[in-house]
C-alpha positions, 0 to 999 in steps of 0.5 A, a space after each residue: 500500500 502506498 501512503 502520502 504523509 504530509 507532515 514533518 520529518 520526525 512524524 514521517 520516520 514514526 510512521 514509515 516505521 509503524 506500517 514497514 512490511 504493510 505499506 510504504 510512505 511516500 510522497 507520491 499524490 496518487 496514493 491509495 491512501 493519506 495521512 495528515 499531520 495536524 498540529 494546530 487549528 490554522 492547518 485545518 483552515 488549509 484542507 479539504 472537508 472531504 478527499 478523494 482517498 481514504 484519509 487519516 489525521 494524525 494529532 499531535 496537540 491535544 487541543 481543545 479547539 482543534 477537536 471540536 473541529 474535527 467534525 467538520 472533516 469527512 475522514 477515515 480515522 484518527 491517530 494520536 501519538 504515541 503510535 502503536 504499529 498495530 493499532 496503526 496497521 489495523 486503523 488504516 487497513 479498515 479505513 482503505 476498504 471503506 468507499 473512496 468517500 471517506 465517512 467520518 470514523 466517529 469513535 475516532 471524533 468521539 474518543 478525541 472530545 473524551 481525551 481532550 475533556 480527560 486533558 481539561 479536567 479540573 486540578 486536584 485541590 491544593 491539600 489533595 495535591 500535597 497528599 498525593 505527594 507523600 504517596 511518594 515516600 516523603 513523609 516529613 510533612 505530615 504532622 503540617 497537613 494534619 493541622 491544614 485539615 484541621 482549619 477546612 471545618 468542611 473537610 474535617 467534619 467528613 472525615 469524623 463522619 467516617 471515622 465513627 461509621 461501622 468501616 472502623 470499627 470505633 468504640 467510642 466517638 470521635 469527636 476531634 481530627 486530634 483524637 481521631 489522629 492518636 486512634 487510627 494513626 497519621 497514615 489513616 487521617 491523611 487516607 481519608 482526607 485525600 478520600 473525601 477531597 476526591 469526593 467532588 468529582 462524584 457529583 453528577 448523574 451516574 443513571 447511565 451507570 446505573 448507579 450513583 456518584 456516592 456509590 462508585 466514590 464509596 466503592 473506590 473508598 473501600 477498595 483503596 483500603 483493600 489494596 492498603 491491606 493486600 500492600 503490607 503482607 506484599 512489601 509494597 507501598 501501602 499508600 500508593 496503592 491505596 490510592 490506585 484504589 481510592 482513584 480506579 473509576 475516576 475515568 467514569 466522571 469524565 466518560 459519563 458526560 458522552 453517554 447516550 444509554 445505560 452501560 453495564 460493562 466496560 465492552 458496553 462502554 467501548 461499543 458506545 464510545 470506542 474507549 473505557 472507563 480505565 483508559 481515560 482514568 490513565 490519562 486523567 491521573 497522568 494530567 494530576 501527575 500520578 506516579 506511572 505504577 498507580 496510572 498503569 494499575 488504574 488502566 489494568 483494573 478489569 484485567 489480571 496484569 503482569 506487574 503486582 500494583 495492577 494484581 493488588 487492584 485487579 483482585 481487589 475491585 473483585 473481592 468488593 464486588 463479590 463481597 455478597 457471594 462468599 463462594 466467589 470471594 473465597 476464590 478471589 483471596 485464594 487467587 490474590 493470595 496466590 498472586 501476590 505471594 501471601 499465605 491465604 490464611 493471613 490474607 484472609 486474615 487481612 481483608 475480612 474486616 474491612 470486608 465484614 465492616 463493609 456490610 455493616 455499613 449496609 445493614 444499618 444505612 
């Protein structure tokens, strides 16, 4: 197959490399298919709305204003980088068999407004931000933040509502971020204020989830602190997996607002959409600066993966889930326990009570 790609030098090697042994780029005009660099909104201005060839923008800015245009053009597809030769090889093969008058691939349109939107969602808030930080190990600053949450009277009354919920178990009220300090340690207080400053990014309507926003923030609440239990016996970092696991449906809040009718799996989400919940949450964690582990762990949440954050999550999320069907839970910590390198007794050991105080929670709401 012969390609004409108009575009710079460093975006023609990338792609000769893509397509070698599949086609040939060129700068031939009667090729049989096109490929166009775009970069800004004026390069658009300089084509074509329709071409007589199977076309392909290749998008190197993720511009707002630029993607919102894209759906004056008639094309055949849309790539981003970074460039996947697969994914390259089997976009244009699918787009030279259409007709020589190029529809518009409207996942290609589609999926590029949820990336740009992923792009522009708004920034953590500044304690959050701080919070995220220490998940790198940098612990020394703790005691500080512990009195910046204790001057937001909004977030420190959410936190003691949590903490005397039946998820930990207190004996007696706690009435004070002080208190509730010195009972659950620095660790836990931090947890949870980075859980409920995440809790605004919940509100809006989850119908076509069939589900609320407090019901997917609580499940990540629950399952952050899975992943915490499952890291310690694993020798890995409690606290960033906890918030692997606080943050692993944050791509349903971007993806909610294109959503045309009810989902039920994340196969339903990619027929509608051509893209998923634990993609976009990548991509959204990777705009806060979120270390690459806990990114690539939220991308692989509905798969078992190869590296031990993407395991810790993956079994996590199941064992919530299952947490009503004991039969199923038994597997999903045999498996895990399997997986991570633990004796099933200790993890079983671990797990239950946040699991069992999970269900006390939903008897008494």
């Amino acid at each position: 197959m012969r390609i004409l790609f108009i575009g710079s030098q460093e975006s023609r090697a990338l792609f000769q490399s893509a397509v070698k042994g599949h086609g040939e780029i060129t700068s031939d005009k009667d090729s049989e298919l096109c490929i166009i660099e775009v970069s800004e909104v004026s390069t658009l201005f300089r084509l074509p709305k329709k071409f007589s060839v199977p076309t392909f923008f290749y998008i190197t800015k993720k511009d707002k204003q630029l993607i919102e245009a894209l759906s004056d053009f008639k094309i055949s597809g849309i790539f981003f980088p970074p460039l996947k030769p697969e994914d390259v090889v089997s976009k244009m093969f699918r787009g030279s068999a259409q007709p020589k008058a190029a529809v518009t691939d409207g996942f290609d349109t589609l999926k590029a407004k949820i990336i740009a939107k992923a792009e522009n969602i708004p920034p953590l808030p500044a304690l959050a931000r701080e919070l995220v930080r220490l998940t790198r190990n940098d612990k020394t600053q703790m005691k500080d933040f512990v009195e910046q949450i204790k001057k937001d009277q909004g977030l420190s009354s959410r936190i003691i509502k949590l903490v005397n919920s039946p998820f930990y178990g207190v004996r007696q009220e706690i009435s004070s971020i002080d208190r509730a300090t010195v009972l659950l340690g620095l660790n836990t207080v931090k947890n949870l204020a980075l859980a409920v400053s995440t809790e605004q990014f919940y509100n809006k309507n989850f119908s076509l989830f069939k589900t609320t926003g407090q019901k997917i923030w609580h499940h990540g609440f629950v399952v952050g602190r899975l992943c915490e239990v499952i890291a310690k016996p694993a020798g890995e970092d409690e606290d960033s997996l906890y918030l692997a696991g606080l943050m692993h449906d944050m791509g349903k809040t971007v993806i909610v607002d294109f959503l045309v009718k009810e989902v039920s799996t994340i196969e339903d989400e990619r027929n509608q959409l051509g893209t998923d919940h634990c993609a976009v949450g990548e991509l959204v964690l990777t705009k806060w600066a979120v270390v690459k582990d806990i990114a690539e762990a939220v991308h692989n949440h509905h798969q078992l993966g190869k590296d031990i954050f993407s395991r810790i999550l993956y079994y996590a999320n199941q064992m919530h889930k299952n947490i009503d069907s004991a039969e199923d839970l038994h597997d999903n910590i045999e498996d895990c326990a399997f997986a991570v390198g633990v004796p099933f007794e200790k993890l079983e050991e671990l797990v239950m009570p946040v699991l069992e105080s999970e269900r006390i929670g939903n008897d008494t709401a």
